[in-house]
C-alpha positions as CSV (number, residue, x, y, z in Angstrom):
1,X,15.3,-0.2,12.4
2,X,11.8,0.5,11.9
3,X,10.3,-1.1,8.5
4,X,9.6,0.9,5.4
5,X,5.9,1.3,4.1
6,X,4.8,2.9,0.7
7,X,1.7,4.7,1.3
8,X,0.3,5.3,-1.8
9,X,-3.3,7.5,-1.5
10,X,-4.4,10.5,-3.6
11,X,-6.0,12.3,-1.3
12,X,-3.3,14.2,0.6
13,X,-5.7,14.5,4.3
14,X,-5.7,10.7,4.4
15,X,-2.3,10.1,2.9
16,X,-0.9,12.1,5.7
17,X,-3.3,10.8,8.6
18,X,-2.2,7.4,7.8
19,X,1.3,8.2,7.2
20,X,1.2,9.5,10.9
21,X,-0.5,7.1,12.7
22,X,1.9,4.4,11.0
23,X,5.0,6.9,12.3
24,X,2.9,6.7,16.0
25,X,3.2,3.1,15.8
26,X,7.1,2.6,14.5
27,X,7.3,2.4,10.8
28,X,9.2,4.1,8.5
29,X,6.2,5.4,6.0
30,X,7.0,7.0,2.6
31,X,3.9,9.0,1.2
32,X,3.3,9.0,-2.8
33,X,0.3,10.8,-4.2
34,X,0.3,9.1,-7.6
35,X,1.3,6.2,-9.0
36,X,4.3,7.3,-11.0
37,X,5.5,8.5,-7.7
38,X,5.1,5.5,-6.1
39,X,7.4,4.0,-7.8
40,X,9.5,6.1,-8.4
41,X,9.7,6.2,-4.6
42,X,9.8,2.6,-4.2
43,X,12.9,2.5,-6.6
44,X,14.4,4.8,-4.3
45,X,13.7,3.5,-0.7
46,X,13.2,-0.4,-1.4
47,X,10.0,-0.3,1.1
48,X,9.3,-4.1,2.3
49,X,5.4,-3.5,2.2
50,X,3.1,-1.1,0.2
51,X,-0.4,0.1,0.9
52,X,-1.6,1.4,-2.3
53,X,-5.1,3.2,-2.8
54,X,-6.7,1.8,-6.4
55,X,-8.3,4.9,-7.3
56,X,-5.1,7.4,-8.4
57,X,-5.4,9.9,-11.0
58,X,-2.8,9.1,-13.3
59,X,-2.9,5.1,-13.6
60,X,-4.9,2.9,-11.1
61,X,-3.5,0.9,-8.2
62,X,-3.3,-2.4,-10.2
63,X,-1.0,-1.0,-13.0
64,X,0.7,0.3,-9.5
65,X,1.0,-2.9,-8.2
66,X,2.2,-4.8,-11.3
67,X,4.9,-2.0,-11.6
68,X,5.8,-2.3,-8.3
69,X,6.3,-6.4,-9.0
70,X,8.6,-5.9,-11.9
71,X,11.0,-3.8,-9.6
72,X,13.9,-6.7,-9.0
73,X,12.8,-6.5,-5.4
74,X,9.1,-5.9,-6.1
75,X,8.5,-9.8,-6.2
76,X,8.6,-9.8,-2.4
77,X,7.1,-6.6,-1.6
78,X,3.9,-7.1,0.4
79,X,1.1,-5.0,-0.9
80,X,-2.4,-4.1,0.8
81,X,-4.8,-2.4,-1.7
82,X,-7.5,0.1,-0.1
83,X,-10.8,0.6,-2.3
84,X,-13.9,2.4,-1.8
85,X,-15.6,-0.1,-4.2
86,X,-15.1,-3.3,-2.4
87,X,-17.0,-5.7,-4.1
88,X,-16.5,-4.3,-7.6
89,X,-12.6,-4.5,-7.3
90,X,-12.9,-7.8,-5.7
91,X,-14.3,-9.2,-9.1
92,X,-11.4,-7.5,-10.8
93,X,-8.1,-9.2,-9.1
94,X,-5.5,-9.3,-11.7
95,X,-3.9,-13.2,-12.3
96,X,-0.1,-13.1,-10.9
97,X,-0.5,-9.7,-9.2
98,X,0.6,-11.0,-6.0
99,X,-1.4,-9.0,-3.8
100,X,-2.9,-10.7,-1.0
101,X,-4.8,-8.3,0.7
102,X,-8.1,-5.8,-0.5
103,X,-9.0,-3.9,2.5
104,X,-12.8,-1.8,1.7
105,X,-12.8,2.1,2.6
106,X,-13.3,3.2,4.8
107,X,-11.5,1.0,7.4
108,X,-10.6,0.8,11.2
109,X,-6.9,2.2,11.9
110,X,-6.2,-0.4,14.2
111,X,-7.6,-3.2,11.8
112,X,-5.5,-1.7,9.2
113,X,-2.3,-1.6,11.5
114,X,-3.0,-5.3,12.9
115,X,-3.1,-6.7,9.6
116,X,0.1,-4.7,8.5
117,X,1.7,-6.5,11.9
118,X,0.7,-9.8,10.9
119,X,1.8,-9.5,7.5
120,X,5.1,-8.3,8.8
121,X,5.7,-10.9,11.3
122,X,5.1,-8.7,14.5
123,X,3.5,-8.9,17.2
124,X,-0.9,-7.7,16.5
């Protein structure tokens, strides 16, 4: 069984390019355009990591991320969180978030999909 990744990105062209290439490669991903959908989505499929854009329209991808953590499987979740403003978001990691990745916009696929091995426990 293939593992479940939340992809959570506003902008539906990337959302769905990276939702593919992670299908290509053998996950399971779940797309979510906002964070509300996210998770609610993540209530729903109990993903085991999350990639979550910061920049949504309704609430941003830290108040994401801490919602994600108070799910009663959240705590374990792994979380990657993409940003276009690197080094401003770096300065803003949230205390007891949990997140151990920030990966700056644009990025390298492959990059992106080693990491998300690695993380996982498979093979890079």
């Amino acid at each position: 069984m293939s593992e479940k990744i939340l992809v959570v990105e506003d902008e539906r062209g990337l959302r769905r390019i990276l939702c593919d290439n992670l299908k290509f490669d053998g996950f399971m991903a779940i797309p979510a355009g906002t964070g509300k959908e996210a998770v609610e989505t993540a209530e729903k499929e109990k993903p085991r990591m999350a990639i979550i854009d910061i920049g949504l329209p309704d609430f941003d991808g830290w108040e994401v991320l801490r919602r994600l953590r108070a799910l009663p499987f959240g705590k374990t979740m792994m979380v990657i969180l993409l940003s276009g403003n690197f080094g401003d978001e770096m300065n803003r990691l949230p205390e007891g978030v949990g997140s151990r990745q920030l990966v700056a916009k644009p990025y390298e696929y492959s990059t992106l999909v080693d990491l998300i091995r690695s993380m996982l426990g498979g093979p890079a």
